[in-house]
C-alpha positions in Angstrom: -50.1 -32.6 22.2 -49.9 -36.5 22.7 -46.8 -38.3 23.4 -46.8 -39.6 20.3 -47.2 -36.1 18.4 -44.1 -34.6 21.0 -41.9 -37.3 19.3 -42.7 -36.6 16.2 -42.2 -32.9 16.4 -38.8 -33.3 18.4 -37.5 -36.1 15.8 -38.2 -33.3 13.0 -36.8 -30.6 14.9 -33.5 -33.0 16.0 -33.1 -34.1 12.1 -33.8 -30.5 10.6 -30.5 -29.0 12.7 -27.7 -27.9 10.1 -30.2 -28.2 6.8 -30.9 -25.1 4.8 -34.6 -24.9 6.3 -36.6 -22.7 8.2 -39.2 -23.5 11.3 -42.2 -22.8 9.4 -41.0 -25.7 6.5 -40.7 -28.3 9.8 -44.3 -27.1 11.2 -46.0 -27.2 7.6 -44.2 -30.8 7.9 -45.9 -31.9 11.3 -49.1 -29.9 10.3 -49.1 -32.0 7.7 -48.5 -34.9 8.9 -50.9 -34.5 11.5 -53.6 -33.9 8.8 -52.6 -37.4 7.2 -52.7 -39.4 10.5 -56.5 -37.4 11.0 -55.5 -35.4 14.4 -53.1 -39.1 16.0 -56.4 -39.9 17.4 -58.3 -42.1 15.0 -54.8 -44.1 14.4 -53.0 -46.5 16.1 -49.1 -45.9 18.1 -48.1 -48.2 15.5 -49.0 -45.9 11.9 -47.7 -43.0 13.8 -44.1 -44.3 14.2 -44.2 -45.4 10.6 -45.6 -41.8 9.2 -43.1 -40.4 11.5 -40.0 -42.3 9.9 -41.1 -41.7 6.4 -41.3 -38.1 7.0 -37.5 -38.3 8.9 -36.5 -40.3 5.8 -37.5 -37.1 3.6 -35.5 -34.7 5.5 -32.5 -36.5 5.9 -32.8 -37.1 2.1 -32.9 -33.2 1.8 -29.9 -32.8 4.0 -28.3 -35.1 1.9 -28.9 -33.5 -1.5 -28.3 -29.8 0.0 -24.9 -30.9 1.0 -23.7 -32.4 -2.5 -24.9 -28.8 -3.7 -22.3 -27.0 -1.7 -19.9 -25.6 -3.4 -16.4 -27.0 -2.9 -14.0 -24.6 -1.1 -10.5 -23.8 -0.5 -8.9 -22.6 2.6 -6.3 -20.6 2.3 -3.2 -21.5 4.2 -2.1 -18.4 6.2 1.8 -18.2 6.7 2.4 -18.5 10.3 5.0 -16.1 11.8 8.4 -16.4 10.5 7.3 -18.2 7.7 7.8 -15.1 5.4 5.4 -13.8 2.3 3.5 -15.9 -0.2 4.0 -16.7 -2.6 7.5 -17.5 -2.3 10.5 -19.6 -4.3 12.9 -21.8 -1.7 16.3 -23.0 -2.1 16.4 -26.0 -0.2 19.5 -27.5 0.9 20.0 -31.0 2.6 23.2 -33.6 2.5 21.7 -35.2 -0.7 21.7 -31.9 -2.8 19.3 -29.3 -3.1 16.1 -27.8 -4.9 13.8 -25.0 -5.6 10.3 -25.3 -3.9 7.3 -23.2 -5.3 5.3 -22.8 -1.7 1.8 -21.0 -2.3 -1.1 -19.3 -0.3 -3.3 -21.6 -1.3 -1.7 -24.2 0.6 -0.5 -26.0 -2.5 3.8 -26.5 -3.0 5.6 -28.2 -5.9 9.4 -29.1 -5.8 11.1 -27.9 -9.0 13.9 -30.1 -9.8 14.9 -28.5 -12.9 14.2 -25.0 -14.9 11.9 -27.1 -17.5 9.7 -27.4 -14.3 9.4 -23.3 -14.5 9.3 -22.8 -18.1 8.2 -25.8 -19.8 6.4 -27.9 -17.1 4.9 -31.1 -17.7 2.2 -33.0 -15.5 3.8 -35.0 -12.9 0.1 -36.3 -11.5 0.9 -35.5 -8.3 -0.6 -33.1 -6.1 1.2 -31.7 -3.5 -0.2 -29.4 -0.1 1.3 -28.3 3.2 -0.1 -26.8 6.6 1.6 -25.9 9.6 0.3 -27.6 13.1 2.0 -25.5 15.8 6.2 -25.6 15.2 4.9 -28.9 12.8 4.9 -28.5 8.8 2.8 -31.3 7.4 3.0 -31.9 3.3 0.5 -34.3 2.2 1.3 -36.1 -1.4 -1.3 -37.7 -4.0 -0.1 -39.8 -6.7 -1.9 -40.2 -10.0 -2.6 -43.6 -8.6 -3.6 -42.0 -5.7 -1.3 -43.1 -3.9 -0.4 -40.6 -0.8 2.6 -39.8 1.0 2.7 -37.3 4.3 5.7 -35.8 5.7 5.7 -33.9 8.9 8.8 -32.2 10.1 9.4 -29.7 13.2 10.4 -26.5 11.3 11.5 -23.2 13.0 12.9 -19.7 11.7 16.6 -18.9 11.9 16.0 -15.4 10.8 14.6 -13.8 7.8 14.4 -15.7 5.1 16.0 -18.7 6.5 14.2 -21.8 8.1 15.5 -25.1 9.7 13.3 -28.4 9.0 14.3 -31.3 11.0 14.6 -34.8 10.1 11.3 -35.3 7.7 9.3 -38.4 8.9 7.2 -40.0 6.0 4.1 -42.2 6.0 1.9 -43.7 3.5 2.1 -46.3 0.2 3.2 -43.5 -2.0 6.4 -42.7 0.0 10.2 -44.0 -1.7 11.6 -43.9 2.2 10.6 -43.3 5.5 12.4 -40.2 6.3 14.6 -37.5 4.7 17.4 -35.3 6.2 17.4 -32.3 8.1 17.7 -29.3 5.3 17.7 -25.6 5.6 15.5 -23.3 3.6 16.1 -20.0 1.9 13.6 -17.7 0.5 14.9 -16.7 -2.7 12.2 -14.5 -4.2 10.8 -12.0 -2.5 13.9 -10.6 -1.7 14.9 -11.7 1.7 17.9 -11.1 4.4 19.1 -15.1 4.3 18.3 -14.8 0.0 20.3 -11.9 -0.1 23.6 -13.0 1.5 24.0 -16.3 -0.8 27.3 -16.2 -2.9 28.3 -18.1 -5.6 31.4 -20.5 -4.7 33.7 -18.7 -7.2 34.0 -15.2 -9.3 36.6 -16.4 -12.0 34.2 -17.1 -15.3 35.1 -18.3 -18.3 33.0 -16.5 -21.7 30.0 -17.3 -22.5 29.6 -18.6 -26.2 27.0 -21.1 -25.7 23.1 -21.1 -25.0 23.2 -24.6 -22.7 25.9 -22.6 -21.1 22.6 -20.5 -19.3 20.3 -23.7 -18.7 18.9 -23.6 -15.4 17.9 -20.7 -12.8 19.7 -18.0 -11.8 19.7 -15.3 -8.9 20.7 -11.8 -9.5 23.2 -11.8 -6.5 21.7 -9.4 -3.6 18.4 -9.4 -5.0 14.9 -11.3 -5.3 15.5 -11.4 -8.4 15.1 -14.7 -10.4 16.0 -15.8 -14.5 14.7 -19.2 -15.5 16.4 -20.4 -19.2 15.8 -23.2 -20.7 17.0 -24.7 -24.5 14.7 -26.9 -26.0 16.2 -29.6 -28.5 16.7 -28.2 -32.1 15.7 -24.6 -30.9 18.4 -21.3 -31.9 16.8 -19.4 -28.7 16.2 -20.7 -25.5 12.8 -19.6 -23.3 13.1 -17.9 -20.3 11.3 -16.7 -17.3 12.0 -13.5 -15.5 10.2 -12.6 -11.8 11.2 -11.4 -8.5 8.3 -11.6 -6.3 7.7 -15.4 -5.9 5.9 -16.7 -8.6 7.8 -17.3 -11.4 6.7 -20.7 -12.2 2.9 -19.4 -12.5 3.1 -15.7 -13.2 6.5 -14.3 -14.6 6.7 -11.1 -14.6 8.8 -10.9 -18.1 9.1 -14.1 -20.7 10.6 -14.2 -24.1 13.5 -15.3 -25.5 17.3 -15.2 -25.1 20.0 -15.8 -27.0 23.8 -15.8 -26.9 26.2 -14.7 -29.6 29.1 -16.8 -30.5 31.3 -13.5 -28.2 28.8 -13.3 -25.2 26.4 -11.0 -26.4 23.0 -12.3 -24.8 19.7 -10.7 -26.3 16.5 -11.0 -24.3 13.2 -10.3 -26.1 10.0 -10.0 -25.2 6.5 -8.8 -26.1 6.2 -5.3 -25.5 9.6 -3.9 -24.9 12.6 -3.4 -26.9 15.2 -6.3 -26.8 17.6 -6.1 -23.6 21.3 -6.6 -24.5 24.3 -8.0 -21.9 27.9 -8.4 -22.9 31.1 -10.1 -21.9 29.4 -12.6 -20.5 31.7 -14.7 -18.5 30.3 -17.6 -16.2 32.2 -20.0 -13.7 30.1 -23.4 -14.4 26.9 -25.1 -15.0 27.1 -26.6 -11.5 24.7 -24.9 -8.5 26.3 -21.6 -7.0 28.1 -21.5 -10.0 28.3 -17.7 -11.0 27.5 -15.8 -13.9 28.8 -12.3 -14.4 27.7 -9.7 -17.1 27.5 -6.1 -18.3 24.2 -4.4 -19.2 24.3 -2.9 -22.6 20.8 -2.2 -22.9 18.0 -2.4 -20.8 14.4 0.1 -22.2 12.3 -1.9 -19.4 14.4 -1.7 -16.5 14.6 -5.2 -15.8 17.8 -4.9 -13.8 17.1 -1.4 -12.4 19.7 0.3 -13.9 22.5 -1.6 -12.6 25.2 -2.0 -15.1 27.4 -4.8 -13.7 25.4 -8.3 -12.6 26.4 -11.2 -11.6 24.3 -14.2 -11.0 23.9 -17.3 -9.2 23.0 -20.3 -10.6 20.3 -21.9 -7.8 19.3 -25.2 -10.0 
């Protein structure tokens, strides 16, 4: 083999690395080629180089079109020790108020502000997603301008259920500040130690004779437990939401509707089961840890596992 003919077969070889094809395609290539050029003999350095380059153009065009046919994939985010089961629904707590965050297995996270965000969502446009780097959580933002924001915050676990975030430091055009407080987390649903020992801030309720009365989303104290309502304008039942193992905002495990009585009577409903029914309903406020305190009636699906007495916390 001439110099010339060693160049060639390395240049294929080099340019064939990582491309869906197997030796015998790169020596039908050179074979080729070398029938083209007549054996390198009868042709000068000069047409070799140029055959050559036309033939490493080919390849790397093949490369090219074989990687625009992979399929696109996701990589699941794995939750690092501590970090608890996915999915999972936070209460998130900083000096500027607090929040429910949606955090998912597939890496993807939404903040839900209010229960419309769980029962009646509408598109925000923005996309968010989150990774952990060591003792590091990084949440990466798109706009629908694509506009991006990235937060990275040193995070660790206080116990079960209950993480710490340090101060938040943000970067990118899509960003409204360049930092936000330290905040603690609580996983909320599944049921977890920190989840479990949240209380409401006070037991004395006033009845319950209005449906905006139950707007918002509530805890069944002790429990993983989670009720989303939420009135629309002009409706005489509100929608709600019923989960406990960290997915209501996708996947309920119960949704119907509820409605209140003008004496406290709520009635759930929902496809496939007979309605549930709670009396003297008495709640405390509409504000968050407000509490909500009721007697089961009627339950034919055990949705409240044959407790009779509940009392819930209102987490947003």
């Amino acid at each position: 083999m001439s110099l010339d003919q060693r160049q060639v077969s390395e240049a294929l070889s080099s340019y064939a690395e990582g491309v869906v094809m197997t030796k015998s395609d790169v020596d039908r290539m050179q074979s080729d080629l070398h029938d083209r050029l007549g054996a390198g003999r009868r042709v000068g350095r000069r047409w070799v180089l140029i055959a050559a380059a036309a033939v490493l153009v080919l390849v790397v065009a093949a490369a090219a079109a074989i990687w625009l046919r992979r399929p696109v994939t996701e990589v699941p985010a794995s939750p690092p020790q501590g970090f608890g089961p996915l999915p999972a629904i936070t209460f998130d707590q900083d000096s500027t108020g607090s929040n429910l965050v949606a955090v998912r297995p597939d890496g993807t996270m939404s903040r839900l502000v209010s229960e419309r965000d769980i029962v009646h969502p509408a598109p925000t446009g923005w996309t968010l997603r989150w990774r952990t780097e060591g003792p590091t959580l990084v949440r990466d933002g798109i706009g629908p301008q694509g506009q991006r924001c990235r937060g990275t915050v040193p995070w660790s676990s206080e116990s079960d259920g209950l993480i710490r975030y340090e101060t938040t430091l943000l970067e990118g055009p899509g960003c409204q500040s360049a930092s936000e407080p330290p905040a603690f987390s609580t996983r909320l649903s599944p049921s977890s130690e920190a989840g479990q020992k949240l209380a409401p801030k006070s037991d004395t309720g006033q009845p319950v004779s209005d449906l905006t009365q139950l707007n918002g989303v509530w805890l069944l104290r002790g429990s993983g437990l989670l009720l989303a309502s939420d009135l629309t304008a002009g409706a005489d039942a509100a929608d709600y939401f019923l989960d406990d193992d960290g997915d209501i905002d996708v996947a309920p495990d119960a949704k119907g509707s509820l409605a209140v009585a003008a004496d406290g009577r709520i009635t759930l409903t929902s496809a496939g089961c007979a309605e549930a029914v709670l009396e003297n309903a008495k709640a405390t406020g509409i504000d968050t840890l407000s509490a909500l305190t009721v007697r089961v009636t009627s339950d034919p699906c055990n949705r409240f596992r044959g407790e009779t007495v509940l009392t819930w916390i209102k987490v947003l």
